[in-house]
N, C-alpha and C positions, 0 to 999 in steps of 0.2 A: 468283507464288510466295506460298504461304499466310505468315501473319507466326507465327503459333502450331502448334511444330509437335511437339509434346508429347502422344501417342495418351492418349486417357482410359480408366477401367478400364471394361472392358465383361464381364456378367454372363451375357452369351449367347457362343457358341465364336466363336473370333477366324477372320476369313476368314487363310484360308492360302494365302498365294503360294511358291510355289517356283518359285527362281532356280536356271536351269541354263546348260551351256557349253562349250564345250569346253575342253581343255586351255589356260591362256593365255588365256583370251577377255575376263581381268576381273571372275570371278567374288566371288574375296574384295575388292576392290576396291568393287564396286558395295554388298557386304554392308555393310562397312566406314561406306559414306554413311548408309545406311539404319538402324543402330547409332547413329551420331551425333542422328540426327530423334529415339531414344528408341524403335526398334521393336525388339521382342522379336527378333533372328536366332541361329539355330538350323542350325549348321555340322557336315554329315553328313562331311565332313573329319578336323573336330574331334573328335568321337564317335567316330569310327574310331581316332584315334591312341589316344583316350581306355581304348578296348578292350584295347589290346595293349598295354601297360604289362606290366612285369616282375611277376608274379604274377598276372594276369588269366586265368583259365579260357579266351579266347578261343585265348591266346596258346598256351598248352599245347596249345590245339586242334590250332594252326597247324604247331609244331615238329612234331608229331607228323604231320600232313599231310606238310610238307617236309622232316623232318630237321632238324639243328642247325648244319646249314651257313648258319641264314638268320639267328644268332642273332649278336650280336657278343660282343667279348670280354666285355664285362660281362654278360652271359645276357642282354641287351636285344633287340628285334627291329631287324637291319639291313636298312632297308627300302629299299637302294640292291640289295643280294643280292637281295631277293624281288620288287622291280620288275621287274628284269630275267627273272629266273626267269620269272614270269605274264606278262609281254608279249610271251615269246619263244615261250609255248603255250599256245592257249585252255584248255585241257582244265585246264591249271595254273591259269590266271586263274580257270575255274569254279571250281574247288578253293576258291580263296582265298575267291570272293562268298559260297559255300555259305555256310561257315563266318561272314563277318560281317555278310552284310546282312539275317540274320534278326535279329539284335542290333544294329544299327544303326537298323532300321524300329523296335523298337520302341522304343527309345530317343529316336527321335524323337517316337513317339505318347506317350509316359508327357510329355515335357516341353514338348509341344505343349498337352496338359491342363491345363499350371500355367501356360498364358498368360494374363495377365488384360487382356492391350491390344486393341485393337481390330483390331489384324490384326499377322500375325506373316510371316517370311521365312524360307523352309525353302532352305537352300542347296543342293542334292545335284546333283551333279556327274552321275551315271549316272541323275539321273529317269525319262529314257525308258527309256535302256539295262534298268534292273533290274524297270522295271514297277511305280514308286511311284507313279506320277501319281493313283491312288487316293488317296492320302496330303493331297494340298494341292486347294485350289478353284477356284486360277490356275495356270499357267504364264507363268512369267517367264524368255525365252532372252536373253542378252545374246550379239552376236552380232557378228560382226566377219571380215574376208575372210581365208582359210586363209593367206595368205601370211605378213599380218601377225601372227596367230596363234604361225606358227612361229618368224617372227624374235623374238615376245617370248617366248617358250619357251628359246629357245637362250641368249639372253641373262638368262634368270630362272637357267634349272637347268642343273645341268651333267647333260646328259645325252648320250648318243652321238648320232651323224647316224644310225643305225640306228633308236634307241628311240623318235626324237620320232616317226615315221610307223609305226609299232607300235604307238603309244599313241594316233594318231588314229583307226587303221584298228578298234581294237578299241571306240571310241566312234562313239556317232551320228552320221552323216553333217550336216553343215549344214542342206543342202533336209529332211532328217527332223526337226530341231530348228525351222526357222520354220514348217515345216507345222502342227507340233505346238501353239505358242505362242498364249498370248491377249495376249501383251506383247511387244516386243523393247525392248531397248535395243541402241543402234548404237555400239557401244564402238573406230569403226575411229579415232576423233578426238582429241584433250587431254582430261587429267582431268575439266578445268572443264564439258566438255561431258558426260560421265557421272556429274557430281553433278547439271548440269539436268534432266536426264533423271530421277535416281532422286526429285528434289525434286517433279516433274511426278506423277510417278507415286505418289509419298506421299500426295497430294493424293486423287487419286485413287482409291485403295485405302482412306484416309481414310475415302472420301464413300461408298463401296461397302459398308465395314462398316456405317457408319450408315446405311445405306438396308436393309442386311438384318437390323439390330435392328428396325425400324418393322415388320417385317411380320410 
């Protein structure tokens, strides 16, 4: 394990790894470690909720897609209402991506520009799904057996026994996600064991950006 683990500014683009997962699989968790080491992370999550705030042109978008039944009492968006809505019909889910992941990707690329670290960690949850993987230079699955997946879902969110296998069936299958990867992390184990992993892997990424400044 490196002792200095502090990324230096770098003047050439920061390699980009995007960390993806399935529902439950550990994704803010892992981000989380990699945040402590001092690396830029960059939460398509985050950005999302950031969109749909009460005045946000997205938001207006959205109502106006759905109706005001998605909206809570304070005019906010209730995104227990339009969870369900979009996972109960693709056609509704497309509805929804149309509308934010053209605003999402670039919001990524404008704050991917302002990185000055030597490599940076793009969170996104649908990488495959959406077809960002243009976006980042790695792939990073963190990855874990669908069982346990589910039991920590159930125990995270309160959602129906309907919605958790709605919510998986409309994401990348497993075998689609480590096909995909240049990275996993094995997240079926203790915390402890998915900080060694992200520390490993810092390291790593470290030495990959400095290998592709040299050239």
């Amino acid at each position: 394990m490196a002792t200095d683990h502090t990324p230096t500014a770098s003047t050439s683009p920061p390699l980009v790894v995007g960390l993806t997962g399935g529902i439950g699989s550990g994704k803010s968790a892992a981000g989380a470690v990699f945040s402590r080491l001092g690396v830029p992370v960059i939460d398509a999550d985050i950005i999302a909720r950031e969109l749909v705030v009460k005045g946000e042109p997205a938001l207006a978008e959205i109502v106006a897609a759905f109706g005001q039944d998605i909206l809570d009492a304070g005019g906010g968006l209730d995104r227990a209402a339009l969870r369900q809505r979009v996972f109960a019909d693709a056609d509704e889910r497309q509805r929804l991506e149309a509308i934010l992941h053209p605003r999402i990707r670039r919001e990524i690329q404008r704050r991917i520009s302002h990185v000055e670290a030597p490599y940076c960690v793009v969170v996104i949850p649908l990488l495959l799904e959406a077809g960002q993987t243009d976006l980042v230079d790695r792939v990073l699955v963190i990855d874990l057996p669908e069982h346990t997946q589910i039991s920590r879902v159930a125990a995270r969110d309160r959602l129906s026994q309907e919605q958790i296998p709605a919510i998986l069936k409309a994401q990348a299958s497993r075998e689609t996600r480590l096909a995909a990867a240049d990275d996993i992390i094995d997240n079926s184990g203790e915390p402890a064991e998915l900080e060694r992993q992200v520390h490993r892997l810092h390291d790593r990424y470290r030495d990959m950006a400095a290998a592709r400044g040299d050239d």
